[in-house]
N, C-alpha and C positions, 0 to 999 in steps of 0.2 A: 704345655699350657700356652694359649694362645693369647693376646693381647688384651683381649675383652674380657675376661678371664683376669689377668693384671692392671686392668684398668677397675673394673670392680672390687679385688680385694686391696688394692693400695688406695682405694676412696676416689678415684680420679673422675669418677662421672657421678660421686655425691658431692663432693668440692665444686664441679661446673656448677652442677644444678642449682645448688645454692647459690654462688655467688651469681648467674646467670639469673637469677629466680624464675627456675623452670623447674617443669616435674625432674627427677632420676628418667623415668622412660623418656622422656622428650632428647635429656640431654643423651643416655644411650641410642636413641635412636639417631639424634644428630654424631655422636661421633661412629658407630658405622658407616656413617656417608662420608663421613670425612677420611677416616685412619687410608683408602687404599692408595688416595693421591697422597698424604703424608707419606704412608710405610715407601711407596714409590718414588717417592723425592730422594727419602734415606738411601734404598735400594740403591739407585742412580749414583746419590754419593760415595756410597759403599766402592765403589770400583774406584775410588781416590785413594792414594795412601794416608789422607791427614783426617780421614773422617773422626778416630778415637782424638786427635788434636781440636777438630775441629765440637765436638763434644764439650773437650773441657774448656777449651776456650769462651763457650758458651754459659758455660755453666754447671754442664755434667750433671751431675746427679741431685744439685742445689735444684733444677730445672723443676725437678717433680715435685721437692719439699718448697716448693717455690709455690704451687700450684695446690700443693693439700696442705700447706699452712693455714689459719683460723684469719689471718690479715689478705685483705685484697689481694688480687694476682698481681705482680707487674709485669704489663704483657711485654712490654718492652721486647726483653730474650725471647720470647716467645715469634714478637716478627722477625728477630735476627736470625732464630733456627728457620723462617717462612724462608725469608729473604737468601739464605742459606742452599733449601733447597728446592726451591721453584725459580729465585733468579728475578722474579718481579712483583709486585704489589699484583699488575692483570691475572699474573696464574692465581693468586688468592682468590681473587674475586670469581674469576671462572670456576673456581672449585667451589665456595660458596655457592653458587648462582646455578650451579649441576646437580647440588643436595641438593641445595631447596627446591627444586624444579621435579627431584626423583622424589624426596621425603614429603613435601607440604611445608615444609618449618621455615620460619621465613628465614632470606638471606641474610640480613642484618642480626639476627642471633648466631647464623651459623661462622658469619665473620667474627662476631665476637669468640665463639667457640674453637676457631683454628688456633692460633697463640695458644690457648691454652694447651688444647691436645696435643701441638707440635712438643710443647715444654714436658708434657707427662711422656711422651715417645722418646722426646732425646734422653729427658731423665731419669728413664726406665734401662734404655739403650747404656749408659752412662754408669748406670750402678750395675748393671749386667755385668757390662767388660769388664768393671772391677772383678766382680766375681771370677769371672772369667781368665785373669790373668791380662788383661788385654787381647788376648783372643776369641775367636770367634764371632765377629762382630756381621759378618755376611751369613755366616749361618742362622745366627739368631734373627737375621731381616728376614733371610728366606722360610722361616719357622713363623714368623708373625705375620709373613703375607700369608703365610700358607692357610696359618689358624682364620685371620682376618675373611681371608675369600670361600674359608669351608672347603679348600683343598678341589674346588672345582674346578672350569674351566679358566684359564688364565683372564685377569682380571673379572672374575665374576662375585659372586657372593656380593651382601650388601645389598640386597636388592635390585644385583645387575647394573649399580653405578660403575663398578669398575668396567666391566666390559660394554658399557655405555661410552665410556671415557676413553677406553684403549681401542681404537678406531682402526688402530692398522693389527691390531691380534695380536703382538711381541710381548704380550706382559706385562707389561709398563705402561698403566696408563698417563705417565709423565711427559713422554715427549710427546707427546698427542696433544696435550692439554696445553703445552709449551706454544704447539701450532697454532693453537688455537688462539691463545691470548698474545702470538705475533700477530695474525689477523686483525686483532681489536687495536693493537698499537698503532697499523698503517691508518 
């Protein structure tokens, strides 16, 4: 089961939508563009020992029920999970500003949109590893990039944001995008 796939049967792109006030396809189309620089952020963290700490420290699994609760999101946790794994407010915004440039949907939705989905990812992530034992937490990334990108070319799938994004080919279009939003800093 791939993420879009748990992002649909756990409500998490009818909860956007709504509270977004946007169609379900708008909001599934928005987070396709978004999940591969998230799942890549994760990814990245993954190779830390404290990523399942750094989970519940967050929030863990409150993250998702946080997000498909009937009461407003608070996005709060949601930029603490950004903040988490991109490192700066610029990588949001570059990743915003990449959708909207690939999808049509403007940037200002899809900003509101990252918090959220970062919250449904880690909170999905979070009740996993419970399942899990605590274990497997990089395989289950490499299983949700894998489903995310349609198993094709590294960073691909999504309509080619990822390998839009992954500039130097390693897979990850994070440090890429990291490069990127150094540029806008200087």
């Amino acid at each position: 089961m791939d993420l879009n796939d748990i992002l649909q049967q756990a409500g998490g792109v009818e909860a956007m939508a709504k509270e977004l006030g946007v169609s379900p396809a708008i909001a599934q189309q928005g987070a396709n563009a978004l999940l591969p620089a998230i799942l890549g952020g994760f990814q990245k963290q993954a190779g830390n020992e404290g990523i399942g700490g750094l989970l519940a420290g967050l929030g863990g699994g409150g993250l998702l029920d946080a997000v498909l609760s009937p009461q407003p999101t608070p996005v709060e946790p949601g930029n603490e999970v950004l903040g988490q794994i991109f490192g700066s407010k610029d990588v949001s915004r570059t990743v915003a500003g990449h959708a909207a440039a690939q999808t049509g949907i403007d940037a200002g939705l899809l900003k509101k949109m990252l918090p959220m989905l970062a919250m449904i990812v880690a909170g999905t992530m979070a009740k996993q590893r419970g399942q899990d034992g605590g274990g497997g937490l990089g395989g289950m990334l490499g299983g949700l990039l894998g489903g995310v990108s349609g198993g094709s070319a590294p960073g691909g799938g999504l309509g080619g944001l990822g390998a839009l994004l992954d500039r130097n080919g390693d897979g990850n279009p994070l440090d890429d995008i990291l490069g990127m939003a150094g540029k806008f800093g200087r």
